[in-house]
C-alpha beads as a LAMMPS data file, in Angstrom:
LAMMPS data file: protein, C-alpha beads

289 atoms
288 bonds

1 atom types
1 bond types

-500.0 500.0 xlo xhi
-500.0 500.0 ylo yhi
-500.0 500.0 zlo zhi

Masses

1 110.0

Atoms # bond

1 1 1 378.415 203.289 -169.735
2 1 1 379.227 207.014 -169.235
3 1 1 380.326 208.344 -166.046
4 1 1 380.314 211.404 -163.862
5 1 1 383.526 212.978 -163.301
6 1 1 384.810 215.897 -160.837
7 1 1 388.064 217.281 -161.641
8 1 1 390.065 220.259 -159.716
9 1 1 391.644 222.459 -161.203
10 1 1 389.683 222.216 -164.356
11 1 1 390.706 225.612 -165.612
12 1 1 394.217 225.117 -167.242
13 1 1 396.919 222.642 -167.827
14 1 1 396.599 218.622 -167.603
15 1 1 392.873 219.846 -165.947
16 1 1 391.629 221.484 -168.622
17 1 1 393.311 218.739 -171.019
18 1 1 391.597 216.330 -169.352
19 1 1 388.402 218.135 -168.861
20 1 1 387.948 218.120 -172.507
21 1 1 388.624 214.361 -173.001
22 1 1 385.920 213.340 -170.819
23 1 1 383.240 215.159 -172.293
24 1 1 384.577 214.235 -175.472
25 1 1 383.996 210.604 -174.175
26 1 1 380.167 211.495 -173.690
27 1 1 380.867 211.516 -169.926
28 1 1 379.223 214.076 -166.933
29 1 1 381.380 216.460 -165.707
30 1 1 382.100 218.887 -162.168
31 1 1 384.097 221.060 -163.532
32 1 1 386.177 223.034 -160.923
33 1 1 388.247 226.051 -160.579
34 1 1 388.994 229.091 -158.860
35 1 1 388.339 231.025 -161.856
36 1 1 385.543 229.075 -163.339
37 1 1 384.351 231.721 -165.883
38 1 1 387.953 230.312 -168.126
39 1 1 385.447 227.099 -168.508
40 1 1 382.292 229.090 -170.027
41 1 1 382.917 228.189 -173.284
42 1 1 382.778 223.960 -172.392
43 1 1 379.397 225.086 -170.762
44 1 1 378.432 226.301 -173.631
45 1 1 379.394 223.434 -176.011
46 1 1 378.526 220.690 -173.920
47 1 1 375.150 221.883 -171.875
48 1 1 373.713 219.844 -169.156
49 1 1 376.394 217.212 -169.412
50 1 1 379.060 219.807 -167.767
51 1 1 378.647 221.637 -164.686
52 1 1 381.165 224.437 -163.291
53 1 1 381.438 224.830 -159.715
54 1 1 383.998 227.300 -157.526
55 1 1 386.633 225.672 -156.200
56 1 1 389.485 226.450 -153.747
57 1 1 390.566 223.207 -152.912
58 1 1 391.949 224.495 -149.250
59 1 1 388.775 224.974 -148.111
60 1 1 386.792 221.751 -146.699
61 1 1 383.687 223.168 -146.980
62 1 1 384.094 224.016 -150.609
63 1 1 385.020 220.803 -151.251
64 1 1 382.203 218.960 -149.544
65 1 1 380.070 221.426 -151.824
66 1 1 381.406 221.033 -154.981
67 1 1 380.820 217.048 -154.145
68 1 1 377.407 217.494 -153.473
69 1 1 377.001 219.251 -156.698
70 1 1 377.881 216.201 -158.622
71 1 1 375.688 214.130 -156.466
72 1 1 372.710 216.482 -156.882
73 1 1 373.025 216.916 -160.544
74 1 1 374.144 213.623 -161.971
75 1 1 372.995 211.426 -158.445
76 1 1 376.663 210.622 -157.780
77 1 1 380.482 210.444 -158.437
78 1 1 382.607 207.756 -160.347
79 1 1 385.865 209.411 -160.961
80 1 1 387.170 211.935 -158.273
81 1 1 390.529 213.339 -159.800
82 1 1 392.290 215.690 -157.691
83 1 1 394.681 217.898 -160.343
84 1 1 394.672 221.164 -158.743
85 1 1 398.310 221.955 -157.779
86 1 1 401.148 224.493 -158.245
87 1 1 404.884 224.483 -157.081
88 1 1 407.423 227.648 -156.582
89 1 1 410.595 227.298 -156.782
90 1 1 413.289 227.930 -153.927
91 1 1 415.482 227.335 -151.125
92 1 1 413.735 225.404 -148.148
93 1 1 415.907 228.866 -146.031
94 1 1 414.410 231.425 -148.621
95 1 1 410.872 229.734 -148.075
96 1 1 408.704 231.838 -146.186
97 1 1 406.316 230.231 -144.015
98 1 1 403.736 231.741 -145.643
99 1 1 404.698 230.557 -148.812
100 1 1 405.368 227.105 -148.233
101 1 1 401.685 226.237 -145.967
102 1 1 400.419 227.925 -149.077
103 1 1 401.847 225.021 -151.238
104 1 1 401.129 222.122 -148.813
105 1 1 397.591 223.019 -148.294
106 1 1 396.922 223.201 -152.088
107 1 1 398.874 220.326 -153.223
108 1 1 398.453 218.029 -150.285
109 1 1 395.044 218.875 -148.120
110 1 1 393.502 219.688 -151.360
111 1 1 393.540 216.061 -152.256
112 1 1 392.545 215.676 -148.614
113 1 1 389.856 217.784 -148.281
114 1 1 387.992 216.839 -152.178
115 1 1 388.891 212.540 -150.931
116 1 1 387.237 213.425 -147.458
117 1 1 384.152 214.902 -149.303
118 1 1 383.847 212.136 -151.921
119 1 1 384.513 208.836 -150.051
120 1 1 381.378 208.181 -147.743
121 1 1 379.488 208.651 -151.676
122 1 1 381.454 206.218 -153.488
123 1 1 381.964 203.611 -150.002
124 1 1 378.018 204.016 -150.538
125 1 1 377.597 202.745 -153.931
126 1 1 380.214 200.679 -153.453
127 1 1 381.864 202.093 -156.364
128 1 1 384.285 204.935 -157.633
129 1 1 388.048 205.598 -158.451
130 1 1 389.919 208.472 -156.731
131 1 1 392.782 209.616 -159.241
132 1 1 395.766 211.837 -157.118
133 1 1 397.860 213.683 -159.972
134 1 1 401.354 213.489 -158.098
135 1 1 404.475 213.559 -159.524
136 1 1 407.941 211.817 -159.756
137 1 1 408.706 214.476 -157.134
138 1 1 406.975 212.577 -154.304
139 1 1 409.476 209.734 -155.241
140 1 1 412.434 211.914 -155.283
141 1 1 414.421 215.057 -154.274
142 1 1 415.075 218.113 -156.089
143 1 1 416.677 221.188 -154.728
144 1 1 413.996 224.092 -154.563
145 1 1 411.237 222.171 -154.658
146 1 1 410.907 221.498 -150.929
147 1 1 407.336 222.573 -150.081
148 1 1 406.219 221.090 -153.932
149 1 1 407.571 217.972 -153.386
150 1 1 407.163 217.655 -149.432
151 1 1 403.210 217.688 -150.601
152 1 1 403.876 215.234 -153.385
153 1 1 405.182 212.675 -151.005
154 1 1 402.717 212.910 -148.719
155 1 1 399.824 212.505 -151.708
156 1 1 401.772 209.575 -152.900
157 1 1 402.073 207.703 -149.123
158 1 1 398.370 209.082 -148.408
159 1 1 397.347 207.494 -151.845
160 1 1 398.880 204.046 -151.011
161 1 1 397.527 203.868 -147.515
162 1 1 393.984 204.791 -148.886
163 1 1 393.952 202.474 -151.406
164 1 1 394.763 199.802 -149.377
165 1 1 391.699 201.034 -146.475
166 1 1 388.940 200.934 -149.321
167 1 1 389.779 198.441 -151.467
168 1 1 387.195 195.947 -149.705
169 1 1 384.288 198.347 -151.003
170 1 1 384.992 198.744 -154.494
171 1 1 387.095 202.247 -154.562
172 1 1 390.206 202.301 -156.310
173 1 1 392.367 204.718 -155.495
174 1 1 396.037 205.535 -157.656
175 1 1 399.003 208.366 -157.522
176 1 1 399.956 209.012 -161.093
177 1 1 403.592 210.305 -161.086
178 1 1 404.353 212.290 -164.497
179 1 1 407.422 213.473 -165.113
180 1 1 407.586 216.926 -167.623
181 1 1 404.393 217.990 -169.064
182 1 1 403.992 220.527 -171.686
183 1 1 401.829 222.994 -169.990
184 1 1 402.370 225.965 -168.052
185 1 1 404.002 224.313 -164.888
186 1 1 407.619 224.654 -165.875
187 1 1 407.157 228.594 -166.970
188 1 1 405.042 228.949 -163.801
189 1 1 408.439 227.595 -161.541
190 1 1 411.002 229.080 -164.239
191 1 1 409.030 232.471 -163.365
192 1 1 409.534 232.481 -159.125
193 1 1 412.953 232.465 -158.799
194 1 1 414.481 234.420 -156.004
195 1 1 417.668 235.824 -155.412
196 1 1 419.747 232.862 -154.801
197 1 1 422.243 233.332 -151.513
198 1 1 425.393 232.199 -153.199
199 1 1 425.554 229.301 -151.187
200 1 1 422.234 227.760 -153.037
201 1 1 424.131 228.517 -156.408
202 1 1 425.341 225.111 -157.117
203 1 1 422.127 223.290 -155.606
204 1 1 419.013 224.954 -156.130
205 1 1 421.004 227.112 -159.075
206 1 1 421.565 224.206 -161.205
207 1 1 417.796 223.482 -161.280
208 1 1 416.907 226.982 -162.189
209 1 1 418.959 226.557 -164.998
210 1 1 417.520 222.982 -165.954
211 1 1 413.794 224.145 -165.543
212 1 1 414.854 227.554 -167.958
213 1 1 415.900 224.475 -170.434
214 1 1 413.087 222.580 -170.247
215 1 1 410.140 224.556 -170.871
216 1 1 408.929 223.823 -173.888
217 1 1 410.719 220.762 -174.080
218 1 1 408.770 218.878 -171.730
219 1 1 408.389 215.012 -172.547
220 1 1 405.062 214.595 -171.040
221 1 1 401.988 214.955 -174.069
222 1 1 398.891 216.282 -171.876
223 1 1 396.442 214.391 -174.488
224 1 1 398.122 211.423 -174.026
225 1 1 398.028 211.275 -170.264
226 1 1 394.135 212.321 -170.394
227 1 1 394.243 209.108 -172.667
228 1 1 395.557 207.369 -170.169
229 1 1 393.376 208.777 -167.119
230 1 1 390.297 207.544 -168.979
231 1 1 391.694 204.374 -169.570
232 1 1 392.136 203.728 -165.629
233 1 1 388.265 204.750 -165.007
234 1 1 387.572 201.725 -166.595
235 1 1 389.909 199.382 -164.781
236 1 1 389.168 197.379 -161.760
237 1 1 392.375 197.002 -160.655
238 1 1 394.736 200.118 -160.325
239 1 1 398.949 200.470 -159.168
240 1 1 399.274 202.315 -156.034
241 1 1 401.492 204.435 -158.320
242 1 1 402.011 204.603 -161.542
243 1 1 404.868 207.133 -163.311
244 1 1 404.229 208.346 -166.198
245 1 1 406.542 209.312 -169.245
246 1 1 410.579 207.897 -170.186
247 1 1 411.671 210.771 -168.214
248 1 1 409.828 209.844 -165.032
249 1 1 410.966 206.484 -165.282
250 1 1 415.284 207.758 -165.989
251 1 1 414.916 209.683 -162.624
252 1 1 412.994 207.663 -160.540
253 1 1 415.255 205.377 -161.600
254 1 1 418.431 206.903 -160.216
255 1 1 416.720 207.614 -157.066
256 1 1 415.698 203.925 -156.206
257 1 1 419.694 203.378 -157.056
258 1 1 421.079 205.303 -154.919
259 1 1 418.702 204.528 -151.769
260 1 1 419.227 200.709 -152.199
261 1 1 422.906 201.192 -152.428
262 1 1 422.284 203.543 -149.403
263 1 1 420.445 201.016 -147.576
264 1 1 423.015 198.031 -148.581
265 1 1 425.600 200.363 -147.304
266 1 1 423.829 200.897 -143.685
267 1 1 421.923 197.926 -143.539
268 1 1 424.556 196.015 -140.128
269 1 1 423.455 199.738 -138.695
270 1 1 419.596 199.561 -139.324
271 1 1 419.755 195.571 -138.023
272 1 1 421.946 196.645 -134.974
273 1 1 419.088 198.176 -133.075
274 1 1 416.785 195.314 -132.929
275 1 1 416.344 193.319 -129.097
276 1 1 417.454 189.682 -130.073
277 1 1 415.217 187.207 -131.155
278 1 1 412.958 189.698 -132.632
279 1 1 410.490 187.815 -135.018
280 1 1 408.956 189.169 -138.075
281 1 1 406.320 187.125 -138.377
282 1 1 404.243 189.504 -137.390
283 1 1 404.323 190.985 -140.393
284 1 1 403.420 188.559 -142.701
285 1 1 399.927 187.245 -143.634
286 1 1 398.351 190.057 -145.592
287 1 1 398.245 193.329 -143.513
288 1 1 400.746 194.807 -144.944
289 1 1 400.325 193.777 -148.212

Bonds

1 1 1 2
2 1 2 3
3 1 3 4
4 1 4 5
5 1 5 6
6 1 6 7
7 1 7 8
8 1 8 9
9 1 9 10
10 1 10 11
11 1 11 12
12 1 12 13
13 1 13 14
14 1 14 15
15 1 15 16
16 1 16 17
17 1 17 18
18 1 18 19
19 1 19 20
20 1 20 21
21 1 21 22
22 1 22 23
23 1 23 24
24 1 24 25
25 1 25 26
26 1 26 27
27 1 27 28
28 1 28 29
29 1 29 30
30 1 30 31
31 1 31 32
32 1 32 33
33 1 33 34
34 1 34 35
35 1 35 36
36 1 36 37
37 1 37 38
38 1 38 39
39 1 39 40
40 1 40 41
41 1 41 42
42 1 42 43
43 1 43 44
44 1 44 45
45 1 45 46
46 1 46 47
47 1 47 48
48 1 48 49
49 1 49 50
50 1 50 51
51 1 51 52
52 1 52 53
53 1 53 54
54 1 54 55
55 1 55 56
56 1 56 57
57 1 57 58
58 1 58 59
59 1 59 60
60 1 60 61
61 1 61 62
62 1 62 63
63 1 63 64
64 1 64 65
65 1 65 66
66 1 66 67
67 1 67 68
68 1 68 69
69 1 69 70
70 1 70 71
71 1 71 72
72 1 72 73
73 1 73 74
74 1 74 75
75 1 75 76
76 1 76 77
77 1 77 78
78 1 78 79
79 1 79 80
80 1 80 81
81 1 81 82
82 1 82 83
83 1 83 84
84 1 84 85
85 1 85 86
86 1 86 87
87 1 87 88
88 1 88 89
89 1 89 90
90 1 90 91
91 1 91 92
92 1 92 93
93 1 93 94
94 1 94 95
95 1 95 96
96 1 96 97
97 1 97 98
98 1 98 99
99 1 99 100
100 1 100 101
101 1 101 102
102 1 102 103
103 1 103 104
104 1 104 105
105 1 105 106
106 1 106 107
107 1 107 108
108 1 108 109
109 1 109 110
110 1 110 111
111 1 111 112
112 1 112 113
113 1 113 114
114 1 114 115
115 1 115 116
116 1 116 117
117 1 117 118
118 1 118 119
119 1 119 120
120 1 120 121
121 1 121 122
122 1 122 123
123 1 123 124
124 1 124 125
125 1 125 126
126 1 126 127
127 1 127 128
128 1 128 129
129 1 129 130
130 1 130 131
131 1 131 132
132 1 132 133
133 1 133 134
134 1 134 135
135 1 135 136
136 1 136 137
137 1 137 138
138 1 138 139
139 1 139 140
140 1 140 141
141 1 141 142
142 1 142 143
143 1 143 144
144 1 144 145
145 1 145 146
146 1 146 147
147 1 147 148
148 1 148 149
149 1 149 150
150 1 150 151
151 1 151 152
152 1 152 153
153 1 153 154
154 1 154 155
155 1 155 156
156 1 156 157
157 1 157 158
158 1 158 159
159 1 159 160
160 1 160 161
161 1 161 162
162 1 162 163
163 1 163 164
164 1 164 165
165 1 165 166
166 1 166 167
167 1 167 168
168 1 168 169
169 1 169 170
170 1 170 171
171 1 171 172
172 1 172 173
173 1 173 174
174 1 174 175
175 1 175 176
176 1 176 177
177 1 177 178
178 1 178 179
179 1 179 180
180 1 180 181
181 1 181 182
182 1 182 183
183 1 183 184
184 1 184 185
185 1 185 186
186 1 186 187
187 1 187 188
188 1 188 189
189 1 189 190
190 1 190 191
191 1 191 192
192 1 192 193
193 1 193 194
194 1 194 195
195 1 195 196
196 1 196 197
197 1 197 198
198 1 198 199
199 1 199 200
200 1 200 201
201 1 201 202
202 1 202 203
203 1 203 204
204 1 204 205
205 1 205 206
206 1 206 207
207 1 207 208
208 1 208 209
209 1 209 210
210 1 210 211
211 1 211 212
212 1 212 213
213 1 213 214
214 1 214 215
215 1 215 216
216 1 216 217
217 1 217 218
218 1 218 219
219 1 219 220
220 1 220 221
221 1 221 222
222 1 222 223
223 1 223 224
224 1 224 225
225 1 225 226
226 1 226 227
227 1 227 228
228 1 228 229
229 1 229 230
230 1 230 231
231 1 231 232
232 1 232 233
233 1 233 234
234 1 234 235
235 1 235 236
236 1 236 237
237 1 237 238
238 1 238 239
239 1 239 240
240 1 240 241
241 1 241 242
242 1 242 243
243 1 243 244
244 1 244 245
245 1 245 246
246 1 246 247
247 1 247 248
248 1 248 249
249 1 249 250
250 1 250 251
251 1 251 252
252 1 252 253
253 1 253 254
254 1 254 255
255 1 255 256
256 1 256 257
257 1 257 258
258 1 258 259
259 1 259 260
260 1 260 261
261 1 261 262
262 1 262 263
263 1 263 264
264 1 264 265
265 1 265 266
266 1 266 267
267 1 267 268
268 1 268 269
269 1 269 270
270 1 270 271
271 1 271 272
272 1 272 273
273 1 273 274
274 1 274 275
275 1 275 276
276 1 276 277
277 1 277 278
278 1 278 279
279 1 279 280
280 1 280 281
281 1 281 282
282 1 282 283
283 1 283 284
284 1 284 285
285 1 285 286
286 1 286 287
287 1 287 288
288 1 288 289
C-alpha cells in the first residue's frame, strides 16, 4: 500500500536522495524546502503524487502548514521525516550567540516544531512513523561541533522519550545516527572555519584537518540509507536509535568505552551520595522500560 510522506529539507543532500526514492516507490510526497523551486523538476515528473511546500523548519506555524498540506491533499501523513539540518564548524568560545541559536533551532526545534504539527494526525489514525535524521554526534563529542551536536543530542533523547509516550497508539518514532555521508555536509563544515585562537589548534584544529580529509571520502552511500528509510516505513517495530554505516559504529564505539570505563572508575563516588537503604524498586516494572 503506498504512503504519504513529508520530508524537510527536501531540496539537497540525504533529502533530496530520499525524496526521489519514495516517489520512485509509487508513494505521495510533501516535499519541503526553503528553496522549493530546486524541486520543480520532481513536480514535473511525478504530477499530483508530489507536492512542494515552503519550509523553514524554525517557524511553528510553517510547520503546522506544511502538515496540513499533506492532510488536505493526500487526507493524511504516514511517514514524517525530519532531515532538514546543517552544522558549522567552531570553537564553543568563537561561537557567536547568534550563530549557535541559529543551529539549535534548525537542527533541534525543527524536529520539534514539524513532530508538534504531525502528532495529534497520526495519534488520530492511530497510525504513522516519525523518522529524526540525527547523527553519531548526538552519541558523542567532537571538538567544533558544539551547537551541531548539542542539537543532535537533544533529537536523539527527545526521540527516545517520544517513542516511548506514543507507542500505545500506533506511532513509531526512531533517531537514525549516520556516520559520513557523501553529500554536501562535510564541504559545507570544511567551508566555515574560523581563525582558530592557537589554543583551539590541537582540539578543534585536528578536526578541521580530518573533515578537509574526508570529503569525498565519506562512508555513508545516500541511496543506500534512503533504502533503508523505506524499509523502516514498513516496520512495526522500530530501535529508539539506530547508527548507521561501519564508521558510525568504530566511533560510537570508542565513546561507549571510554564512558563505561569512566563510570567503573567513579562508580564508589556516584553510589556515595545515596541516603541508606535507598530501594530501587521503584524503578522496575515497566516505566522505564
Amino acid at each position: 500500500m503506498s504512503k504519504t510522506w513529508l520530508i524537510t529539507g527536501s531540496a539537497s543532500g540525504l533529502g533530496r536522495t530520499l525524496a526521489e526514492a519514495v516517489l520512485g516507490n509509487g508513494d505521495r510526497l510533501v516535499a519541503t524546502a526553503r528553496n522549493p523551486g530546486r524541486l520543480d523538476d520532481l513536480a514535473k515528473q511525478y504530477g499530483d503524487r508530489i507536492t512542494i511546500a515552503t519550509l523553514d523548519v524554525t517557524d511553528a506555524a510553517a510547520a503546522k502548514a506544511a502538515v496540513q498540506i499533506a492532510v488536505d491533499t493526500f487526507g493524511g501523513i504516514d511517514v514524517l521525516v525530519n532531515n532538514a539540518g546543517f552544522g558549522h564548524r567552531s570553537p564553543f568560545e568563537q561561537t557567536s550567540d547568534d550563530e549557535f541559536k541559529a543551529q539549535i533551532d534548525t537542527n533541534f526545534y525543527g524536529v520539534v516544531n514539524l513532530t508538534r504539527a504531525a502528532l495529534p494526525v497520526m495519534r488520530a489514525q492511530r497510525f504513522g512513523h516519525i523518522i529524526n535524521i540525527s547523527s553519531v554526534g548526538g552519541r558523542v563529542g567532537t571538538p567544533g561541533l558544539s551547537a551541531y551536536q548539542a542539537a543532535k543530542w537533544a533529537v536523539g533523547g527527545f526521540t527516545e522519550v517520544l517513542a516511548k509516550e506514543v507507542a500505545s497508539f500506533g506511532v513509531k518514532v526512531t533517531a537514525l545516527e549516520p556516520g559520513s555521508m557523501r553529500t554536501n555536509w562535510a564541504q559545507t563544515a570544511a567551508g566555515t572555519n574560523v581563525e582558530l585562537l592557537p589554543d583551539y589548534q590541537p582540539s578543534v584544529g585536528a578536526v578541521y584537518g580530518m573533515l578537509k580529509h574526508l570529503a569525498g571520502k565519506e562512508f555513508g552511500d545516500p541511496q543506500k540509507i534512503a533504502k533503508v528509510i523505506l524499509d523502516l516505513a514498513q516496520r512495526d517495530t522500530l530501535p529508539n536509535h539506530l547508527l548507521l554505516g561501519r564508521d558510525a559504529l568504530f566511533v560510537f564505539g570508542l565513546a561507549e568505552a571510554a564512558r563505561t570505563k569512566e563510570a567503573a572508575e567513579w562508580e564508589q563516588v556516584s553510589r556515595s551520595t545515596d541516603f541508606e537503604g535507598s530501594d530501587l524498586s521503584v524503578f522496575t516494572g515497566g516505566a522505564l522500560e
